[in-house]
C-alpha positions in Angstrom: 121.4 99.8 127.7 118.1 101.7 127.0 115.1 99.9 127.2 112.4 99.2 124.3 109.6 100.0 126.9 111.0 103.6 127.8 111.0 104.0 124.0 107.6 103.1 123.8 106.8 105.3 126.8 108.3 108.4 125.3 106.5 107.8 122.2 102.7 107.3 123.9 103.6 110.7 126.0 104.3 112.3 122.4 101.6 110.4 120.7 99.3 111.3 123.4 100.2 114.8 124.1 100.4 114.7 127.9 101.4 112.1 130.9 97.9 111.4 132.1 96.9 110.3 128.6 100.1 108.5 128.4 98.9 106.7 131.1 95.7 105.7 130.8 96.7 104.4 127.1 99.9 102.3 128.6 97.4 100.7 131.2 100.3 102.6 133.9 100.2 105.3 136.8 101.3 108.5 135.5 103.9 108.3 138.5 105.1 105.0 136.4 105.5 107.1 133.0 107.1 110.5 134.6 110.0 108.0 136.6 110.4 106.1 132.9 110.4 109.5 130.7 112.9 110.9 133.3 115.2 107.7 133.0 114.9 107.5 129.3 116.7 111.7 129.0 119.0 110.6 132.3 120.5 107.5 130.0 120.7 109.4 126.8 122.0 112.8 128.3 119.4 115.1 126.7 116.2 116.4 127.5 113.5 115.5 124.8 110.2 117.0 126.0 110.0 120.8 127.7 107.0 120.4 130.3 104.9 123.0 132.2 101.4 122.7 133.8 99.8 123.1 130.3 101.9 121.2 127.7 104.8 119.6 126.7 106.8 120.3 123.8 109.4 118.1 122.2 112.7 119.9 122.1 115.2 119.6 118.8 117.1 116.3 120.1 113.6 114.8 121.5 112.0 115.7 117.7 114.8 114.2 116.1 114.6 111.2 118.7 111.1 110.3 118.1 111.7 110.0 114.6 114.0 107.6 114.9 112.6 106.1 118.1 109.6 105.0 115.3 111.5 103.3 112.9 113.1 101.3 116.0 109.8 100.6 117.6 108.8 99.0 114.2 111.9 97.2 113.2 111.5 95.4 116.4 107.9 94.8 116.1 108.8 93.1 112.9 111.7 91.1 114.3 109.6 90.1 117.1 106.6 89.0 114.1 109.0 86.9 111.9 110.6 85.0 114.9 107.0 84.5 116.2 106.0 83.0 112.3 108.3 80.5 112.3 106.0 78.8 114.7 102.7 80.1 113.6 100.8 80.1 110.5 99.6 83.3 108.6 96.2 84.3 108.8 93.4 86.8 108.2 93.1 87.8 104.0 96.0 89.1 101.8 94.3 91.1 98.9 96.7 91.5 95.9 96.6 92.5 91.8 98.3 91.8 88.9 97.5 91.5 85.2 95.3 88.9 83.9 98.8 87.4 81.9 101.0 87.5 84.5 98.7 86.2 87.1 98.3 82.8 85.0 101.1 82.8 84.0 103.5 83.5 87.5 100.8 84.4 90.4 98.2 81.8 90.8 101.1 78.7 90.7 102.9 80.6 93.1 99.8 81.6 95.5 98.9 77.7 95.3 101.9 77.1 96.8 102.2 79.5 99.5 98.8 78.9 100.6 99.7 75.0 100.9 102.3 76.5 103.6 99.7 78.6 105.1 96.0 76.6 105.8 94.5 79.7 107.4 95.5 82.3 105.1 92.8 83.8 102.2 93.4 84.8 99.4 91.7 87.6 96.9 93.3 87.7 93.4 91.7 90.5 91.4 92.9 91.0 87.6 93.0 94.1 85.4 95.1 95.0 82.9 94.5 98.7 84.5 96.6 100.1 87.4 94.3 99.6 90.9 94.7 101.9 93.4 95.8 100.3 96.5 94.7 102.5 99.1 91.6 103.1 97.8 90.9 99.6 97.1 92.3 98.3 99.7 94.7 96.1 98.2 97.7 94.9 100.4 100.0 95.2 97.0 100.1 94.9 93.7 102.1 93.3 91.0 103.1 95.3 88.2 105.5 94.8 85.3 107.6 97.3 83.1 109.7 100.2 84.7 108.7 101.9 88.0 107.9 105.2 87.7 107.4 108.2 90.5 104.9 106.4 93.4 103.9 107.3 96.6 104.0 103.3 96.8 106.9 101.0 98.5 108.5 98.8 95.7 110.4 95.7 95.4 112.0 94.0 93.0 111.6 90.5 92.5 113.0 90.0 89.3 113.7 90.6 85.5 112.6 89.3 82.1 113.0 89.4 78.3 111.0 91.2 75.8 111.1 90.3 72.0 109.9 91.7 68.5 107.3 88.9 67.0 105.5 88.5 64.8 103.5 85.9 62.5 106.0 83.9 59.6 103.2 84.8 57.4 103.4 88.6 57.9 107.4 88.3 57.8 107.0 86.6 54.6 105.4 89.1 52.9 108.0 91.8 53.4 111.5 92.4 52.7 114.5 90.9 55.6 114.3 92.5 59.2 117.9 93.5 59.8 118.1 96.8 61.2 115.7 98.8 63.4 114.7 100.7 61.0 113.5 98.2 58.8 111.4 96.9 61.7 109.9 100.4 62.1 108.6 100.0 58.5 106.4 97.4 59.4 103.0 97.1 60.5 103.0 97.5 64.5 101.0 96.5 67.4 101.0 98.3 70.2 100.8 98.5 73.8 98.8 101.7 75.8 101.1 102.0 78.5 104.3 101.7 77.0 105.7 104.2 74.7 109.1 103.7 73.8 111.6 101.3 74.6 115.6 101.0 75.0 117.3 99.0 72.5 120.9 97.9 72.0 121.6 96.3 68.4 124.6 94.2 67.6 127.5 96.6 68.0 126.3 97.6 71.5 125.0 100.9 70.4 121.8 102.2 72.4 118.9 103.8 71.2 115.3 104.1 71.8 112.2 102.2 69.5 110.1 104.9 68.6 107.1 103.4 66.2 105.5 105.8 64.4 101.6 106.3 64.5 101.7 105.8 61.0 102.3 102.2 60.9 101.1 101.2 64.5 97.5 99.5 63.4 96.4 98.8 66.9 96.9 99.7 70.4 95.5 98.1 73.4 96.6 97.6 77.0 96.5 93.7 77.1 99.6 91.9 76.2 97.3 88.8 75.6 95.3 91.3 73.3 98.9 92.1 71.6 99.8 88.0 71.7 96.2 87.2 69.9 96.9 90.0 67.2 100.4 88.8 66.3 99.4 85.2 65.9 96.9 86.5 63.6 99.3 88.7 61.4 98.2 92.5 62.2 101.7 93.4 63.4 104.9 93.4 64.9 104.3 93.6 68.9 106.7 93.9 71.8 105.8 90.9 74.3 107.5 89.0 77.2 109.0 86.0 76.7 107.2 84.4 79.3 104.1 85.1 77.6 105.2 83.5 73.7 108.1 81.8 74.3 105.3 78.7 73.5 104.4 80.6 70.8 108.4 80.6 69.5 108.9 76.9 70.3 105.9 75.5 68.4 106.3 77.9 65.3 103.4 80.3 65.5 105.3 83.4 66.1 108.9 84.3 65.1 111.6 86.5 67.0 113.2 89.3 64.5 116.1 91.2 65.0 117.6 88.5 67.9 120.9 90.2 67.9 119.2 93.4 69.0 118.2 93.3 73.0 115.8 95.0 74.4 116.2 96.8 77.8 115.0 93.8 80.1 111.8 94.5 82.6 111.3 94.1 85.6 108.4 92.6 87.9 107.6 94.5 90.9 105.8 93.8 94.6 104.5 97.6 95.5 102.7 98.1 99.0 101.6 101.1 100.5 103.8 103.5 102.3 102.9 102.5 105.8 105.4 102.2 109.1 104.5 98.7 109.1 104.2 96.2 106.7 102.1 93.8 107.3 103.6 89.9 108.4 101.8 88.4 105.4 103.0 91.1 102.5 106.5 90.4 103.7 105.7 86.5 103.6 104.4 86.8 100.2 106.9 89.2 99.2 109.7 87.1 100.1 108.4 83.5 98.7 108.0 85.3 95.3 111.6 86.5 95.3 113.0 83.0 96.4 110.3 81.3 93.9 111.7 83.9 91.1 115.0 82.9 91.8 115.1 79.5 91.7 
């Protein structure tokens, strides 16, 4: 069986760009890495690096090797991380964001939680209702509802939700009966920045998109507690999550129309940067969420 460390060898010597470098970055002889290089293409049959006096070059097989020698190294650096957390406790900072609704409502329970499991962990919560970027900012992920679109980010899901039409009994009151989209269209709208139309299947199972009209939408922010506030106040239909007013249902103050239509459920995302390897604590955090979400 081929050995982790003559992986790692080849991919310093690559890495590095010679065997002396190699070396003196290993903390080994260069003797040490020529004899592990040599075993390495001995076990797998090929040669992967072309050497003269100058330079060495990686051949097709030894290009195609230390890609995939890569993902190995990290996959076992990760293995070797998780076994190792089951006996250690997280620490240094995990910097995440999320909307201001969704972090009261979902985010700060959970992070009390996890950092109950993990003492020596900090945590930086920032909330915006705009999209950060990570990189930039230095954020170890973000939280972000809706659909995912194109991203240069890593995403996972960690689960779905509802979205209803509401609106204020008062407002519903003063026009005729909600039965069809169409006569949903016709009334006054709210709506939201970032979203700009939405899937819908009524009662027959036919599909279609929402399309409000910038006719009757009155207002458009990109809060959903903005939206929530301007319902309960009777500007307009809006489009919210039912985590947000399902309050708002029970006690009276807002009223679903059309319930046999169903809007295309959203999901809740955990998107880190595209790096080789993720972080201990995003994958910690990553993974309570899910099992939290799925309880």
């Amino acid at each position: 069986m081929v050995s982790l460390d003559r992986f790692d060898t080849f991919k310093a010597v690559v890495e590095a760009g010679s065997l002396t470098a190699a070396a003196d970055l290993l903390g080994q002889t260069r003797a040490v890495v020529s004899f592990n290089l040599k075993r390495l293409e001995s076990e797998l049959g090929v040669t992967l690096l072309t050497r003269n006096t100058r330079q060495l070059a990686l051949t097709d097989a030894g290009e195609r090797f230390y890609q995939r020698c890569l993902r190995t190294l990290d996959e076992a650096q990760l293995a070797i991380e998780e076994a190792r957390s089951e006996h250690t406790q997280l620490k240094g900072t995990l910097r995440l964001t999320t909307t201001v609704e969704y972090a009261l409502a979902k985010v700060v329970p959970a992070l009390q939680a996890f950092a109950a499991l993990h003492p020596d962990l900090n945590v930086h919560l920032s909330t915006s209702s705009t999209h950060a970027d990570l990189i930039s900012e230095r954020f170890d992920l973000a939280i972000r509802l809706g659909r995912m679109l194109d991203s240069n980010l890593r995403a996972v899901q960690l689960s779905t939700f509802e979205i209803f039409a509401v609106a204020a009994p008062a407002l519903i009151a003063r026009h005729a009966e909600v039965v069809t989209l169409a006569d949903l269209e016709r009334l006054p709208m709210l709506g939201h920045a970032r979203v700009t139309e939405l899937s819908v299947t009524d009662a027959s199972g036919s599909e279609r998109l929402y399309l409000p009209g910038p006719d009757n939408t009155t207002i458009v922010t990109d809060s959903a507690a903005t939206l929530r506030a301007f319902a309960l106040s009777g500007h307009g239909v809006a489009i919210l999550p039912q985590w947000l007013i399902q309050d708002d249902l029970d006690g009276g103050r807002l009223a679903r129309l059309l319930p046999d239509h169903h809007f295309a459920r959203q999901g809740v995302y955990a998107l880190y940067p595209d790096t080789r390897h993720l972080p201990l604590k995003v994958r910690a955090f990553i993974d309570f969420m899910k099992d939290r979400q799925a309880d």
